[in-house]
C-alpha positions, -999 to 999 in steps of 0.1 A, spaced: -550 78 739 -518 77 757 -493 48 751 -499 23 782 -468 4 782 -431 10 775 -402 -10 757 -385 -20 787 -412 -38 805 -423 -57 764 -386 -65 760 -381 -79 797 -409 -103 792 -391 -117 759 -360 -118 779 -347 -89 766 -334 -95 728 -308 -72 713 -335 -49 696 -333 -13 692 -356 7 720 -363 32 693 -379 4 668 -398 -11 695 -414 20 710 -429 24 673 -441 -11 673 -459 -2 710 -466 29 693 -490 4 665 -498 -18 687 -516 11 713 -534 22 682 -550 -11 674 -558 -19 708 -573 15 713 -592 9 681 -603 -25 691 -619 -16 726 -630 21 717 -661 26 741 -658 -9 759 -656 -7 793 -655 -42 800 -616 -46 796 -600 -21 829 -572 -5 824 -550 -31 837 -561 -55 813 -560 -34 787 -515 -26 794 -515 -59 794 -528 -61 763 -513 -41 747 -475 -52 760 -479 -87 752 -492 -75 715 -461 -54 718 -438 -85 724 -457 -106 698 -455 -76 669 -417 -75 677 -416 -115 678 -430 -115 647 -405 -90 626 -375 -84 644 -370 -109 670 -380 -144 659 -381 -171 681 -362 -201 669 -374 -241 677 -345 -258 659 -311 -247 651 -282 -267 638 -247 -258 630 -235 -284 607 -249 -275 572 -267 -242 590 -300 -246 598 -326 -228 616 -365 -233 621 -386 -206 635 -417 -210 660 -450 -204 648 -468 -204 612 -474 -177 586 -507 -169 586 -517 -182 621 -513 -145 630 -515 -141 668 -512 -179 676 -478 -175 659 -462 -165 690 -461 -173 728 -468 -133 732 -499 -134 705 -509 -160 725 -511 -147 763 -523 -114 742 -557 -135 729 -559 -151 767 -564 -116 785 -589 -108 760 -618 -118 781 -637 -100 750 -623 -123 722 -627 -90 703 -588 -92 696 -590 -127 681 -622 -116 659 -602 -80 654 -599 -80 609 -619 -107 604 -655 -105 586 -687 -114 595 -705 -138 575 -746 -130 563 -771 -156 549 -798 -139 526 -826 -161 513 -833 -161 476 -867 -163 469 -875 -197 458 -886 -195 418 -906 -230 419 -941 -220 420 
């Protein structure tokens, strides 16, 4: 399927960092994939919802490698402390986060993750 969004419109909503255009078409180029492999043959999501999507996984993919978000800098002694947490994966970001809240789905949020079974043992006590 067809890209649905396009590095202008993911870099105006992170208020347009000094990224390469090239770099972050590829990123929307992964991110299309996985969202096209997430809602394969769901027609819950329209297609509005689903650009949406898919820019705002865009923004958080390109958050998340090239243009970090900072929440403390200092200049004395150089310091800097990014947003988000390894390993909190789309909660990391404000743009994984919108992302998860257009998902009406929750498929994105459950998107890697595996399922959990119970199998009964048959009880040797006889």
């Amino acid at each position: 399927m067809a890209v649905r969004t396009n590095s202008e419109d993911v870099l105006a909503i992170m208020g347009a960092p000094d990224v390469d255009e090239d770099v972050v078409t590829s990123i929307i180029e992964a991110a299309s994939a996985m969202v096209d492999q997430i809602y394969s043959g769901d027609s819950t999501l329209g297609s509005t919802l689903l650009e949406n999507i898919e820019k705002w996984l865009s923004a958080h993919m390109v958050a998340s490698s090239l243009a970090r978000t900072t929440s403390d800098e200092k200049i004395g002694d150089v310091s800097v402390k990014y947003t988000g947490k390894w390993g909190e994966l789309l909660k990391s970001t404000p743009y994984g986060q919108m992302a998860l809240a257009l998902d009406i789905t929750g498929k994105l949020a459950r998107a890697g993750k595996t399922g959990a079974s119970i199998y009964a043992v048959k009880s040797f006590d006889e």
